[in-house]
RONUDREN-856563 format. One record per residue (C-alpha): x negated, y negated, z negated. Coordinates in nm, 3 decimals, padded with zeros to 5 digits. Layout:
BEGIN
       x       y       z
       X       Y       Z
...
end
This chain:
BEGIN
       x       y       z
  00.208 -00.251  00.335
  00.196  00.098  00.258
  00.559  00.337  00.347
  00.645  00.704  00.300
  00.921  00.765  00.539
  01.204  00.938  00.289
  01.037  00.823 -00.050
  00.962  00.447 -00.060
  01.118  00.240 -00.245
  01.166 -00.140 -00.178
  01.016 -00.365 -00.413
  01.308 -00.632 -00.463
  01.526 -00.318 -00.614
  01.346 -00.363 -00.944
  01.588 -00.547 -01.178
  01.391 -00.916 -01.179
  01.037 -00.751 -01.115
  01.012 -00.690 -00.771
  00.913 -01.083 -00.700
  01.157 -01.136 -00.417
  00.938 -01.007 -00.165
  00.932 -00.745  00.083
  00.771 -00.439  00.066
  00.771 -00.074 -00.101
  00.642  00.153 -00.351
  00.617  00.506 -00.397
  00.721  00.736 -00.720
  00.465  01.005 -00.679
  00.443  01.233 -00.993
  00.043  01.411 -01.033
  00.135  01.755 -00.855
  00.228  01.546 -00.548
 -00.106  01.346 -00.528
 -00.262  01.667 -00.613
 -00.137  01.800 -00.293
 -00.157  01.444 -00.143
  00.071  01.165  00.017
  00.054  00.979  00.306
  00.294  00.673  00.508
  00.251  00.443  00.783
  00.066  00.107  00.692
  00.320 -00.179  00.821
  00.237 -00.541  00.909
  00.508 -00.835  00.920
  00.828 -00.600  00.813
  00.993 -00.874  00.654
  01.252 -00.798  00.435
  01.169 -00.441  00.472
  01.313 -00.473  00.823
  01.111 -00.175  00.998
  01.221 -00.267  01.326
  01.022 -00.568  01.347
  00.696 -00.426  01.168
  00.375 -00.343  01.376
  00.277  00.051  01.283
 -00.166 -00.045  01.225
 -00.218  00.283  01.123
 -00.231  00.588  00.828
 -00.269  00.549  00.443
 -00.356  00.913  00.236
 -00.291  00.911 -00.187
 -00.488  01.184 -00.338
 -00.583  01.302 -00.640
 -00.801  01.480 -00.798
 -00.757  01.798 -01.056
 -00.854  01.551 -01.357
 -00.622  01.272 -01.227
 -00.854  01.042 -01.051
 -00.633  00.913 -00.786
 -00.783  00.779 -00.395
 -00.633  00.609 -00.145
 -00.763  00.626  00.263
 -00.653  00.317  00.487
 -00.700  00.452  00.872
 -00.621  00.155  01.110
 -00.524  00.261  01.444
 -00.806  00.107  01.655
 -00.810 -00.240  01.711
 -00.700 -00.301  01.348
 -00.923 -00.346  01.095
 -00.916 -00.372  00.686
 -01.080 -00.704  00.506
 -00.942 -00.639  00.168
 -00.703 -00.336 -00.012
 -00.498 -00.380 -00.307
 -00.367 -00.070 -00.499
 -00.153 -00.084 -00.782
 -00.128  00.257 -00.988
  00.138  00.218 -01.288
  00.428  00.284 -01.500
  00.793  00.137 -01.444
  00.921 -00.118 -01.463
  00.665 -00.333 -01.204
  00.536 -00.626 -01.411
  00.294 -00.751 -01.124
  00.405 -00.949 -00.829
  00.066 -01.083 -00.670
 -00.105 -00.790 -00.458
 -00.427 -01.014 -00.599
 -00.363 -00.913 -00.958
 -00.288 -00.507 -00.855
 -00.458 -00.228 -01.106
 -00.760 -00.241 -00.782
 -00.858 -00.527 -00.560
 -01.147 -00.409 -00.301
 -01.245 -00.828 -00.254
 -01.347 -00.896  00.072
 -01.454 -00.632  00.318
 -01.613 -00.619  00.650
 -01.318 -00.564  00.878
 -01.376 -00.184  00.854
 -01.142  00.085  01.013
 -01.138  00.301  00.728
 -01.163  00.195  00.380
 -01.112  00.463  00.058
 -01.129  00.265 -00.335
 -01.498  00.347 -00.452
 -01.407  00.469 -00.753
 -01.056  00.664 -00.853
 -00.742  00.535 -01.000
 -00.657  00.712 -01.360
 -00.299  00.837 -01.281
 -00.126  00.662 -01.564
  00.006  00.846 -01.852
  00.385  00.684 -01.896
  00.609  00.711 -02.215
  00.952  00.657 -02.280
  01.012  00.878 -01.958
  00.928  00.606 -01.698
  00.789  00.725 -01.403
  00.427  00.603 -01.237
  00.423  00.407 -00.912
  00.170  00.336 -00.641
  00.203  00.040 -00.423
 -00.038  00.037 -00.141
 -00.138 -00.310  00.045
 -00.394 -00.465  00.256
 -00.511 -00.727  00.461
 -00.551 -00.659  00.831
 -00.659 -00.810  01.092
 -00.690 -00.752  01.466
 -00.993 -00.822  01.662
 -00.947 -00.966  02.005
 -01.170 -01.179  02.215
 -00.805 -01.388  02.396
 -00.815 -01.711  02.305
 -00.423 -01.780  02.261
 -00.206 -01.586  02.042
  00.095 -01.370  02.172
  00.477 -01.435  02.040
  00.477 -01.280  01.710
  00.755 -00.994  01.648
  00.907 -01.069  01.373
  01.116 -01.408  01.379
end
């Protein structure tokens, strides 16, 4: 799951639409992805509990002068990407399933670094509501053990 250290946001603050699960999103206007974003990519911070998260690596939100919005996953190595989700919005959230997100890359090759093919439209909101971005992936890590250590989050 995607963080900004100082700007994220955690999902289950949204008034009934956050799901009841863990995680963040971002309120990044179009200057800021104009200039570009970027946040750690957590695994297994549940209940936004930092502390017990794994750091896997690097996500980057751009966009471009027309709006097209791109986001880089870099997994530190060992880690690898088999499918992104994106979700590029207005307020309130109305998705809960990272599966039904505004982009779903489908499955992947476990690749290190993974960027959505084709940009996001930053979304034009009315009413005054502000556009999010919710970044999430699958990762895995390739090892050749053949047990499983203690996991770090209980």
């Amino acid at each position: 799951m995607g963080y900004e250290p100082g700007d994220s946001v955690q999902l289950n603050t949204q008034s009934g639409n956050g799901c009841n699960r863990w995680g963040w999103y971002e309120t990044p206007t179009l200057a800021e992805l104009q200039s570009s974003i970027s946040g750690i990519l957590y695994v297994g911070a549940g209940g936004n509990v930092i502390a017990n998260a794994i750091n896997v690596g690097t996500w980057t939100a751009s966009a471009s002068p027309i709006g097209g919005v791109t986001v880089t996953y870099n997994l530190s190595p060992g880690y690898f990407i088999d499918e992104a989700h994106i979700d590029l919005d207005c307020l309130p959230i109305n998705t809960c399933a990272p599966g039904q997100y505004t982009f779903n890359s489908g499955a992947l090759p476990n690749v290190p670094v993974y960027a959505n093919p084709t940009p996001l439209q930053y979304p034009a909101c009315s009413g005054g509501a502000q556009a999010y971005l919710i970044i999430h992936g699958s990762i895995n890590y390739l090892t050749t053990a053949t047990t499983c250590t203690e996991p770090v989050a209980t």
